[in-house]
N, C-alpha and C positions, 0 to 999 in steps of 0.2 A: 783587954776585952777579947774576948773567946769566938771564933768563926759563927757558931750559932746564935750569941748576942747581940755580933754585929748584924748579921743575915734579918734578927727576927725585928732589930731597929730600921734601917733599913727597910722592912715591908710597913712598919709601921707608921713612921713618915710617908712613906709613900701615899700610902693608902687616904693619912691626913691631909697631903695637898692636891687628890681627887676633888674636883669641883663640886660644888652644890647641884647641880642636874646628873648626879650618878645615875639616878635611873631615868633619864630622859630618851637616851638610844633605846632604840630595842634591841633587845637582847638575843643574842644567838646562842645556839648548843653547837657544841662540835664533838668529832669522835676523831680518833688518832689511834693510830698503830705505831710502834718503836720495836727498836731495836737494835741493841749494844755490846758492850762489855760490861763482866762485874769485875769492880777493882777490890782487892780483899789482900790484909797485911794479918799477920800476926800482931800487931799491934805491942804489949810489953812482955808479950809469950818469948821467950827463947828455949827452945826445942833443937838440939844439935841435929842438920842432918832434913831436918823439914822444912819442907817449902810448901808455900801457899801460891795457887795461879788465879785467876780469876777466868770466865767463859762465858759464853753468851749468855744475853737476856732478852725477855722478847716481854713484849705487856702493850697495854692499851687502856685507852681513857675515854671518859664522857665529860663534857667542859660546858658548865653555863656561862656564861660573860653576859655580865649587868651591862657593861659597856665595854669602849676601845681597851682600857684600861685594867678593871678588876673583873676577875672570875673566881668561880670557885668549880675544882678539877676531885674527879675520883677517877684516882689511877689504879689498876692491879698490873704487877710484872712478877716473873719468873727470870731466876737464873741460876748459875751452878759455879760453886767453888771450889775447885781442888786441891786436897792436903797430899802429900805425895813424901815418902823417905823411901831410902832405898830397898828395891822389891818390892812394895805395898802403896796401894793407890787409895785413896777413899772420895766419893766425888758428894758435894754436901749441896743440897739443894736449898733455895731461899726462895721463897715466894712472898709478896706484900701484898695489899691494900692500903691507899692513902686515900684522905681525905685531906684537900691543899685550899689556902686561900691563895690565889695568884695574880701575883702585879706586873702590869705589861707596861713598856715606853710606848709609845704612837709612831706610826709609821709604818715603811714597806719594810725595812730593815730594824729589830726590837732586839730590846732587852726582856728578859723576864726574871724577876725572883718567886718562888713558893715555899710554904713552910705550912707544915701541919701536922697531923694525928697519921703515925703507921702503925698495921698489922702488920708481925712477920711471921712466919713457920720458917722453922729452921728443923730440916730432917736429914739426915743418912745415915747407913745401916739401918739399926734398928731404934736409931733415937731422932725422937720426935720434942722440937722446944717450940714454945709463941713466946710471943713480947710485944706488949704496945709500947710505943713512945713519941718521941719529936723527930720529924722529918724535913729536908730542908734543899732546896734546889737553884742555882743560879744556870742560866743558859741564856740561850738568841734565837731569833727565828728570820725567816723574810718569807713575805705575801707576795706568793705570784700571783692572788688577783682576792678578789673579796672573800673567795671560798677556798682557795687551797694555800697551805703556808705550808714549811718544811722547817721546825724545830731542832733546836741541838739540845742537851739540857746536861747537867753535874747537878745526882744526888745522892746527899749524904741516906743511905738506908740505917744503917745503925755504924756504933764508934769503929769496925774493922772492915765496915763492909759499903763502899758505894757503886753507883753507876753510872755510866755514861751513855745516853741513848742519842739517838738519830729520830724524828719521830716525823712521819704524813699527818696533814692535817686537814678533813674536811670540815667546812661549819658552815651552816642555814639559819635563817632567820627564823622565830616563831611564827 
C-alpha cells in the first residue's frame, strides 16, 4: 500500500470513529500564516551535472472546525525551486490552492492528518504549467490556550515536489 492510500485510509477511519454529536460544539474559524521550506527531487529524471534545491514557502489559510476534531482548511502557499548546472541557474516558482478535509487528535499536544483537492502553477522563464490533483499532509500542533496553537505540517504538493511549514494559529468562535 502506497503512502497516499494509507494517508487517505487512515483519514477515513478517523473521520468514522467521530462521534455522533459532530456537530454539537460550535464551530470555530481560524486563520494561520506559515512558513517553510520546499523539498523538490528530481524524482526518475537523471540529468548529469543538475541539481535540484528547494527554498522557502510562505502561504496561509482560513480553517472551519465543525468540532475538536474535523475541519475543513483552504490553504494557498507559495514557494521556489532551484534547478542549477554548471554556470546556469533557473529558479521555478510553485504556487497552490488546497481544499483539505482535516483530522485532529484532542488535546493541548495533536496530531493532524489532511488530504484533498490542489491547484498548482508551476512557472519559470517563460513557461507557465497548472495541474489539479490529490494533496495530502501529516503534522502536529500544541495549544497555548483556546485561541493560539503553533502547527508543524509535511505536505505532499505533487510526486517531486513537497513542504514543510511551521504555521501560527489564531481561531474564534462564531
Amino acid at each position: 500500500m502506497n503512502a497516499p492510500s494509507i494517508l487517505k485510509t487512515m483519514l477515513i477511519c478517523s473521520v468514522l470513529c467521530v462521534n455522533s454529536t459532530l456537530f454539537a460544539d460550535t464551530p470555530k474559524v481560524s486563520i494561520s500564516a506559515s512558513a517553510g521550506k520546499t523539498l523538490a527531487s528530481l524524482g526518475d529524471l537523471s540529468i548529469p551535472n543538475l541539481s535540484v534545491s528547494g527554498k522557502e514557502v510562505i502561504g496561509g489559510a482560513i480553517e472551519y472546525a465543525f468540532n475538536d476534531h474535523l475541519a475543513v482548511e483552504l490553504q494557498t502557499a507559495s514557494g521556489t525551486v532551484e534547478f542549477s548546472m554548471p554556470g546556469q541557474t533557473l529558479d521555478v516558482d510553485v504556487d497552490s490552492t488546497a481544499l483539505y478535509l482535516v483530522q485532529r487528535s484532542v488535546g493541548q499536544t495533536y496530531i493532524k492528518v489532511k488530504i484533498g483537492i490542489l491547484k498548482e502553477t508551476i512557472s519559470g522563464g517563460s513557461t507557465e504549467e497548472s495541474a489539479t490533483g490529490l494533496s495530502y499532509g501529516i503534522g502536529g500542533g500544541y495549544s497555548l490556550n483556546e485561541q493560539f496553537s503553533i502547527e508543524g505540517e509535511y505536505i505532499k504538493v505533487e510526486e517531486d515536489i513537497s513542504w514543510i511549514l511551521i504555521s501560527g494559529k489564531y481561531s474564534f468562535g462564531l
